[in-house]
N, C-alpha and C positions, 0 to 999 in steps of 0.2 A: 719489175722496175729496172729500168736499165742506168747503169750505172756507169759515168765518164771520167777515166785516171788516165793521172799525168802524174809518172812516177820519174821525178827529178833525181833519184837515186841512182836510177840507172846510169848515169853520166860520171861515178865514181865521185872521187871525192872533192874535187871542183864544187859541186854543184850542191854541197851540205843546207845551205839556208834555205834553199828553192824547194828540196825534197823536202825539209820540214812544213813549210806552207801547203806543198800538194798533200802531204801525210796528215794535215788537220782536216783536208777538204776531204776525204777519203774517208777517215772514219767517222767523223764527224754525219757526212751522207749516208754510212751504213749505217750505223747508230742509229739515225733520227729517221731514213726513209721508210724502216720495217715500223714505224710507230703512225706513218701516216695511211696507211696501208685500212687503218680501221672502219665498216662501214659504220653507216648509219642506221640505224635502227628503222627498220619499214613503221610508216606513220599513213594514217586514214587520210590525214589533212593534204588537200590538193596542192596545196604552196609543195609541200614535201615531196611530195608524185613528181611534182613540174620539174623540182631540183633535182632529185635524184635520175631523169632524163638529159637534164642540163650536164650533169657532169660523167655521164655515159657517153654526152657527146664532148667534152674535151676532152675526154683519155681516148677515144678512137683514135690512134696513129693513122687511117687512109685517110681523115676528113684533111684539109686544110689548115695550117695552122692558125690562120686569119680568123677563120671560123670557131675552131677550139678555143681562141682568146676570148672572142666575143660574146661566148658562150659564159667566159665566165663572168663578162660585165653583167651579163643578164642576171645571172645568179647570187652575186654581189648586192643588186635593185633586191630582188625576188629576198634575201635573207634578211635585208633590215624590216621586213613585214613579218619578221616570223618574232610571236610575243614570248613563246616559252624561252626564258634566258640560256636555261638548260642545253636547250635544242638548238638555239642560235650560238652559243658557243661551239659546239661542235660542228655545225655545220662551216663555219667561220673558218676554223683549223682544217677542214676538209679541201675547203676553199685556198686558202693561202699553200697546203699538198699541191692542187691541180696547177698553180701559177708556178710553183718550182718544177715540175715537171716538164710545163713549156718552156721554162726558160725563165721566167719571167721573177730572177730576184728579187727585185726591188718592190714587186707586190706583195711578196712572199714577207716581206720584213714586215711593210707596212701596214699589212692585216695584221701580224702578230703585235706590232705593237698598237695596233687599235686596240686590240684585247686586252693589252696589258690596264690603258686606261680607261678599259668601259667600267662602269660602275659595277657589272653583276661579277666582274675577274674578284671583288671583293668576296661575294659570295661562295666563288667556285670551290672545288673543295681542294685539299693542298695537293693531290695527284693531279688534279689539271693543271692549278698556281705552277707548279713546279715544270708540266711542260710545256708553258706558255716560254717558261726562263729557259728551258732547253732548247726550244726551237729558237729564240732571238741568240742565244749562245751558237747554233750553227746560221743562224746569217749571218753575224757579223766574223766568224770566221770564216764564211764565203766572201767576205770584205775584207780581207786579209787586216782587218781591226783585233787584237788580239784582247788586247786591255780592256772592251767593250765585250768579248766573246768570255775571257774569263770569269766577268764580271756576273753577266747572265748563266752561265754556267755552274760558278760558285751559288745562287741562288739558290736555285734549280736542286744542289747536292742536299744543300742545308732543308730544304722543303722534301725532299723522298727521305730524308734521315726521319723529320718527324713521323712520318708513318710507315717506317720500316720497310721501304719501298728496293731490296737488299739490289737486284737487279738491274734495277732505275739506275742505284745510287754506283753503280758497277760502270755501268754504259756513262756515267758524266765524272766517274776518275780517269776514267780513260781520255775523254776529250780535254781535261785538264791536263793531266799526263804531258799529250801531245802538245798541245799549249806549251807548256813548260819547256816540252824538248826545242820547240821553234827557238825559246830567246836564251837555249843550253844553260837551262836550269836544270841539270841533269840528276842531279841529286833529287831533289824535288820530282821531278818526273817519274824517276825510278820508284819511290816511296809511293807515289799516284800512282802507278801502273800494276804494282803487288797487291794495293788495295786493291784496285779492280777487277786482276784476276783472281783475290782472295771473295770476292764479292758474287762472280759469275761462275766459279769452277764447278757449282754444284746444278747449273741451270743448263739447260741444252743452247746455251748462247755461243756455238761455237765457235759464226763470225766473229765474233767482239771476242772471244778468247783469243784468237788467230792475231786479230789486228793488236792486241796486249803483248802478245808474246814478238810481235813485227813489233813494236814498240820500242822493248827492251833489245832486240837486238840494235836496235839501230843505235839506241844509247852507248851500249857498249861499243858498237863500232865506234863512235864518236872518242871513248874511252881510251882506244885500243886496248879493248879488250875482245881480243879477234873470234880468239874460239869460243867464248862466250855466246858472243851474236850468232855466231853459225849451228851453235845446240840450240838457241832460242827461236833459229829461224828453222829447224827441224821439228821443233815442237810445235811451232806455227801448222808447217807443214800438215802433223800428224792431227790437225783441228780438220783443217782445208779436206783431208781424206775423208769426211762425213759429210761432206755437204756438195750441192750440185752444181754444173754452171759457174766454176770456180777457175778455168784456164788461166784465166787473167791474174788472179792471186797468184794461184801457182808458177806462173812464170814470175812472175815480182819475187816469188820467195827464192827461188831460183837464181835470179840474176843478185837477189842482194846477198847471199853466202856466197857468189861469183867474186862480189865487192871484197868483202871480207877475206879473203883470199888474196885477192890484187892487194889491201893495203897490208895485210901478214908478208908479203911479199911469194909468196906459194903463186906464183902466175901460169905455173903449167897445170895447177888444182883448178884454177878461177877459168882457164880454158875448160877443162872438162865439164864445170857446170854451165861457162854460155853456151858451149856447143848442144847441151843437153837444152837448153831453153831455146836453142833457134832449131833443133830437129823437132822439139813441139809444135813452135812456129810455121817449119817447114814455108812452105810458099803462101800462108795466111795474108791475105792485106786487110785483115778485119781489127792489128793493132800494129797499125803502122808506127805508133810511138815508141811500143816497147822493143819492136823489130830494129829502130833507129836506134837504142838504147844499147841492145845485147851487141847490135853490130861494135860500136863504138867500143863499147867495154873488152870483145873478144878482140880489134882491132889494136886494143889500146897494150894489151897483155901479150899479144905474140908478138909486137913492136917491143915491146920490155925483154921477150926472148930471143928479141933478134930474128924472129921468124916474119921475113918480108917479105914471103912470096904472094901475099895476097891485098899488101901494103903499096899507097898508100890508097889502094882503090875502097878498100873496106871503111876508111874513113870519110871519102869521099861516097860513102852510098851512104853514110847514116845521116853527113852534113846537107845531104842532098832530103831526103826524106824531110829533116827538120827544117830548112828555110821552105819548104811546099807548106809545110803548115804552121809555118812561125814562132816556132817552138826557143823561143829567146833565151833560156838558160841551157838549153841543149845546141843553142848555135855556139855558143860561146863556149861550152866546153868542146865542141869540135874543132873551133878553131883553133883552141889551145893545144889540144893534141897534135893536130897538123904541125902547127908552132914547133912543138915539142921535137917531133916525128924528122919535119926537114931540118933544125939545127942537130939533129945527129948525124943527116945528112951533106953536115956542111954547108946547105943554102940556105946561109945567115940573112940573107935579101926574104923571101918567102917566110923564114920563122918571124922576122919581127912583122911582114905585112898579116901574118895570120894573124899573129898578137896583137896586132895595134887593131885589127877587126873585131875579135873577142873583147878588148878596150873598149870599141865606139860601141858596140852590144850592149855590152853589158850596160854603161852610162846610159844610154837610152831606156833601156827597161829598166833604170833604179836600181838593177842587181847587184848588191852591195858586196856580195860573196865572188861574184863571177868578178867584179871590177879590181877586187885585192887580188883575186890571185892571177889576174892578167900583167896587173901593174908589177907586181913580186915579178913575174916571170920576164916581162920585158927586162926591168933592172939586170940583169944577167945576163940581156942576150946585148944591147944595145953601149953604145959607144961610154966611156966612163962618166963624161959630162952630164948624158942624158942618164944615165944610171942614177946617177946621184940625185936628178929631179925625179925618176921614178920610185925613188928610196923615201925621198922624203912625203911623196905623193905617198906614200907604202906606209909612214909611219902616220901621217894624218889622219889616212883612213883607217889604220886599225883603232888607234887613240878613239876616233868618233864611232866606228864598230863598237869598242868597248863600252868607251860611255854610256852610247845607245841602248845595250844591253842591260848595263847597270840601271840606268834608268826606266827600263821598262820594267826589271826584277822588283827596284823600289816599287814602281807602279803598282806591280801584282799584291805585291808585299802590303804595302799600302790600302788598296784593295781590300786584302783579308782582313786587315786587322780593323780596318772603318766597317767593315761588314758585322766582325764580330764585337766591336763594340757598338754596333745598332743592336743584335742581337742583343748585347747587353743591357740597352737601354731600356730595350723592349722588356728582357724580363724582370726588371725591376717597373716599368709602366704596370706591366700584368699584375706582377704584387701588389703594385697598388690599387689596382683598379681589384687584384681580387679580395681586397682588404673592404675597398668602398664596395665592392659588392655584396659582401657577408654584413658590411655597418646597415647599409639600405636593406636586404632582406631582414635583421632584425629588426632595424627599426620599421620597417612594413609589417612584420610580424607585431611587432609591440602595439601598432597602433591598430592592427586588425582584429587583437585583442580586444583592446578599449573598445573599438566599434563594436564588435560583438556582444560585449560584455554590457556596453550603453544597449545596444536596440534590445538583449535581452531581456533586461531591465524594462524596458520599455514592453515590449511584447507582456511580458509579466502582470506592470500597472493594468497594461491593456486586459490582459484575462480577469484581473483581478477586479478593476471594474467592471467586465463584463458579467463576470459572474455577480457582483453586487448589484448591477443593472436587472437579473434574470431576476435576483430574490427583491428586488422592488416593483418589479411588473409581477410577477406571481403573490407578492404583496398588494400589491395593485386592484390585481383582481381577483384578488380573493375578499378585498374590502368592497368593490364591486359589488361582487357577488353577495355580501353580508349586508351592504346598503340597501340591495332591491331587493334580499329577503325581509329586511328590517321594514322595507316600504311595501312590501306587500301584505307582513305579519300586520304592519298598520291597519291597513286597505281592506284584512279580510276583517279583525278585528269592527273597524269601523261599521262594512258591510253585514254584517255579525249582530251586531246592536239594533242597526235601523229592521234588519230582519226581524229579528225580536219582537221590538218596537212594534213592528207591524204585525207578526204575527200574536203578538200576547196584548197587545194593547186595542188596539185598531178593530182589530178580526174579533177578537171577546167581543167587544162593545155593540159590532154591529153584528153578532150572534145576538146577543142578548135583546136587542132591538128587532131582530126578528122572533124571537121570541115572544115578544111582547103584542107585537102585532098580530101572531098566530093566535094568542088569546084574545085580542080583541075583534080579530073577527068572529067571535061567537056572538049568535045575538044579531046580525047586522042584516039587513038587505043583501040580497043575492048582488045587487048590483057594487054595493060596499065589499062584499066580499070578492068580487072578478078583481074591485082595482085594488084592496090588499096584498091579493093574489099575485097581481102583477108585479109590483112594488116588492114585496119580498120574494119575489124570483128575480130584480134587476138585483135587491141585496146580495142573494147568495151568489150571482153570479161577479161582481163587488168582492166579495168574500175569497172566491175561489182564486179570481185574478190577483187581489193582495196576498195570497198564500202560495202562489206560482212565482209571483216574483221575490217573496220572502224566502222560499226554498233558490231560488236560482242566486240572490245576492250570498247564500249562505253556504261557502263552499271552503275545502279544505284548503291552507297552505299551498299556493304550486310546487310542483315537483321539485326539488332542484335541477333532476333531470333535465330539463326543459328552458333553467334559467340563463343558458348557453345561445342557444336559439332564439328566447326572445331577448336576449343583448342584443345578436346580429341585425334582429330582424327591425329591433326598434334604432339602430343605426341605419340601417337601410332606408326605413322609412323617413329620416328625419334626413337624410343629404337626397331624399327623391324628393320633397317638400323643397329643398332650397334650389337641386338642381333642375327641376320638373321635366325628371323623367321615370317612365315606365318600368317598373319591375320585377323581376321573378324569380324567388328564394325558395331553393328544393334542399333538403335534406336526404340522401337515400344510406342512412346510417343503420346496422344490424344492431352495433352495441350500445351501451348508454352511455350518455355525455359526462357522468360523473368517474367514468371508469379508463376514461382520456386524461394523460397528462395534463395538468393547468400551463405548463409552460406551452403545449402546441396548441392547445384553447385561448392563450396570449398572443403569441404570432399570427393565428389567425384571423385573429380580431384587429390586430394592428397593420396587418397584411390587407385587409376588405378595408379595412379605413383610409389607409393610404392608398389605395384604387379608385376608392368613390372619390377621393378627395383630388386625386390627378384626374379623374373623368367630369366633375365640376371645374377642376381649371382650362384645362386642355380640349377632353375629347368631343365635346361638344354633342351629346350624347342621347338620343331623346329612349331607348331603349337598354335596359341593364340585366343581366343574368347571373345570378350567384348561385355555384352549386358543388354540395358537398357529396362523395361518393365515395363508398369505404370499398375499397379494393382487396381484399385477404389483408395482408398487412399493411396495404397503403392507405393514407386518405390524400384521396384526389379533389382539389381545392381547384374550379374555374371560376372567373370572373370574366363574362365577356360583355361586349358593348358595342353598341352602331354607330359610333362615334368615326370622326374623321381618319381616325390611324394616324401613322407615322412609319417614318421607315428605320427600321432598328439599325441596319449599315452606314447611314449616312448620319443619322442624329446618336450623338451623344448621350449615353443615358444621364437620365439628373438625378436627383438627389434621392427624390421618392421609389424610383424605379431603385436604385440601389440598396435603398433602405428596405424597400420588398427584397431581394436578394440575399441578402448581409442575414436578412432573419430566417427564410428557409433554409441556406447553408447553417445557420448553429443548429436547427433539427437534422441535419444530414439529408434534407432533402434537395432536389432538383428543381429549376423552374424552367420553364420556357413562356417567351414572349411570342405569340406571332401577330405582328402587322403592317399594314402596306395601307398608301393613301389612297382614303374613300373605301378602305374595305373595313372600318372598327378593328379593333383592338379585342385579342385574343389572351388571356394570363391562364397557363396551367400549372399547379405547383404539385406536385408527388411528396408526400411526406410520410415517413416510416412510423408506423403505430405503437 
């Protein structure tokens, strides 16, 4: 990154306010440039590809500037499509990098303060918060806004404090520092500036050490405190000897112990070190600023020695330099010198025309420093009359210097202390809120409780009658089951009788009728005796048939084994009667029915009843299958039918089908439904034995 100074120092001490404005823009862009430096994290998503070519082509210095701008409007469109907020914030900050690099301040603000009020700056986390406040702190101190750069800046501190950001918090004492030295807040500055090199001494931050320790000297020189600045400007120095591509610093550190010298009054020391900074120089025209600078400065000092064999040409090559590139506080300290130069020359005409030039200078550029000490210096050279208008001219502008200052001090001041009492407000907000927050989590607790505490209750009733549901359906049919024993002990009993009946009553009688007849066929006609004959062969066969069916009405108790089966079978029959349809009941059972749970000989019975009874409503059914199949430990219970189906995705199950469900789940069994329209309806249920 290249980096463009305009060291107002250079000009000696004329030029004190100028140099503090170029010295915020200086570190301020060292500080914040190595931060925009960061890439982007390589991403899959094509938007990302596109951008990260988009800003390969505005940092190419051969393209066009035209083009590199344009480049970034594209990319500008292209990022408000990007949703991840994450990603769009940095890309954002990447963004407003690329616009300072062209030049282009005012975009460079204006992105940053979009961020400030997009909604996710809320989310960010306080390492970005805090350099969203850094970066708007060096624009507006590229706006030479100081009260607005403090402002953002002071932020920025208070946000890396909270996350022990030591570094961060190093790199924005310093721009504060500097701030402060602008409106010669010097005390203050100095206390900023010891923070920060207390803050970075132990980091490889060497720039931003260098620029702390340029800092402090410059204070002190403001101080006079000469020698001071010149150990602080060698410690600078011995920063600058670790790092590369630093000519530029080095001459600056250079020319300002130059300074320091010139106002201890050592003017033949302050020679040794500009000559030393323009043999570095040598024939360079790659800083024509600082070359305009040293010249003026070594010009300005061998005129203080009396040494004018290279005068007053040396002033006219720096004042030359500086009007080619408009350098307005360095014209006006030229001309002041010149001023200076010919009244010691006697030509009192040329000292006031230079003076009264560095005047209209300075009022044009607003140079508020350049304008006092022209007017100072006219007062002394010019006529007594005009002396006195430039005296008074002399005392209004420092009066308003003052003021201005004091005012702007308030401002800071001011500043701080509304900051720190927002801070304040805040943390008594937090207390509250962390107070309502602890009252809402208990009272969420307390009532999560209750909830709990109600549905378990509930859940409980619910078991509680389930299980009294269990032992009155196993009540149930177990009375069932005692009814159609009761109704068959009846039924055999009844059958039992009439057997008797027939056999001990009926059957004797027509024995003994054949009997009777066998004797009176003696004695008869052959032909009486054939129809005898006949006649008691229809009896015994009469006989035989009432004793066939007297042994078959007379049979044992059924099984109970069996009385499981004929339930099913006598439900089946009686919803095939109502539904009139076809069907077909298998049993392929190994063990006996008495040796099965009652409660899964419940379910299943209430399970085949609520299927016939949805296949009578619904399925429209003229074919029905029921089949029982003992699997090792399973029975496998189907119910199928060639009924219309349904489709189990789209329709809702109702009542019955759930109530089939609800009852295989209390045996821990499984069920599956399968069907589709026009193909019948499929019920398989698996239940553990």
């Amino acid at each position: 990154m290249k980096y463009f100074l305009v060291i107002f120092e250079l000009n000696c001490a004329y030029s004190t306010q100028m140099y503090f404005r170029f010295l915020i823009f200086v570190i301020i862009f060292f500080l914040v440039g190595c931060r925009f430096d960061s890439t982007i994290k390589n991403n899959n998503d094509s938007t990302i590809r596109a951008l990260d070519s988009i800003f390969s082509i505005s940092l190419n210095n051969e393209l066009p500037d035209s083009v590199r701008i344009h480049s970034l409007k594209i990319a500008n469109i292209k990022i408000k499509n990007v949703s991840n907020d994450s990603l769009k914030f940095k890309l954002l900050l990447k963004l407003a990098h690329n616009n300072l690099n062209l030049g282009n301040v005012e975009n460079f603000g204006k992105i940053n303060l979009n961020i400030l009020n997009e909604p996710y700056m809320k989310l960010a986390t306080m390492n970005d918060k805090a350099l969203v406040f850094e970066y708007l702190g060096y624009y507006y101190g590229l706006k030479f806004s100081p009260d607005s750069s403090y402002y953002f800046y002071d932020n920025a501190l208070k946000s890396y404090k909270k996350v022990n950001n030591e570094s961060s918090e190093g790199r924005v004492f310093l721009n504060l520092a500097t701030i402060l030295s602008s409106i010669r807040d010097y005390t203050r500055s100095e206390i900023y500036t010891i923070k920060a090199i207390e803050k970075l001494q132990y980091t490889n931050d060497n720039r931003n050490l260098y620029l702390a320790y340029n800092n402090l000297a410059v204070i002190s020189n403001e101080l006079n405190k000469f020698d001071e600045s010149i150990e602080y400007r060698k410690k600078g120095l011995s920063y600058l000897s670790k790092l590369n591509n630093v000519e530029e610093l080095i001459l600056l550190a250079l020319n300002g112990i130059g300074i320091s010298y010139q106002k201890k009054g050592n003017w033949l020391k302050s020679i040794d070190f500009f000559k030393k900074a323009g043999a570095k120089l040598a024939t360079s025209k790659k800083l024509p600023k600082i070359l305009a600078a040293i010249n003026d400065n070594l010009a300005y000092s061998k005129f203080k020695l009396n040494q004018t064999d290279e005068l007053p040409e040396l002033f006219y090559k720096a004042l030359k330099i500086r009007d080619s590139l408009n350098i307005k506080d360095g014209q006006v300290v030229s001309n002041l010198h010149l001023s200076e130069y010919y009244l010691s020359q006697k030509d009192t005409l040329k000292a006031i025309r230079y003076g009264n030039k560095a005047k209209e200078i300075a009022e044009e550029a607003n140079y508020s420093e350049g304008l006092f000490n022209s007017i100072s210096f006219l007062s002394k050279i010019v006529s007594p009359e005009k002396g006195v208008k430039y005296l008074q001219k002399y005392v209004k502008l420092l009066d308003s210097l003052q003021q201005q200052e004091r005012e702007i001090r308030e401002k800071f001041t001011r500043i701080a202390y509304e900051t720190d009492e927002i801070t304040k407000e805040n943390k008594v907000i937090t207390k509250k809120n962390w107070w309502l927050t602890i009252a809402i989590i208990i009272g969420c607790a307390f009532f999560t409780v209750i909830y709990f505490y109600i549905r378990q209750r509930s859940k409980n009733k619910e078991l509680l009658f389930n299980q009294k549901q269990e032992e009155a359906n196993v009540e149930i049919y177990n009375l069932m089951i005692s009814e159609k024993t009761k109704f068959e002990e009846g039924s055999i009993k009844e059958r039992n009788r009439i057997s008797e009946e027939l056999h001990d009553g009926i059957v004797n009688k027509l024995f003994a009728l054949r009997l009777r007849l066998l004797l009176l066929n003696e004695g008869k006609t052959k032909k009486d005796m054939d129809v005898r004959e006949k006649h008691l062969e229809e009896l015994q066969n009469i006989e035989e048939e009432i004793r066939t069916v007297s042994h078959e009405l007379k049979v044992e108790l059924f099984n109970v084994d069996n009385s499981f089966e004929k339930m099913v079978k006598d439900l089946v029959i009686k919803r095939s009667n109502l539904s009139n349809f076809e069907w077909n009941l298998s049993f392929n059972i190994h063990r006996k029915w008495e040796s099965v749970a009652n409660k899964i000989k419940i379910h299943c019975y209430r399970t085949i009843q609520e299927a016939l009874q949805n296949i009578h409503k619904y399925a429209q059914a003229t074919e029905v299958e029921i089949r029982f199949i003992e699997d090792e430990q399973l029975l496998l219970v189907e119910i199928i039918d060639n009924g219309i189906g349904f489709n189990p995705k789209n329709k809702s199950n109702g009542i019955g089908l759930k109530n089939i469900e609800s009852r295989i789940l209390k045996l821990n069994g499984t069920i599956e439904i399968l069907s589709s329209i026009g193909e019948g309806t499929k019920i398989i249920m698996n239940i553990p034995l």
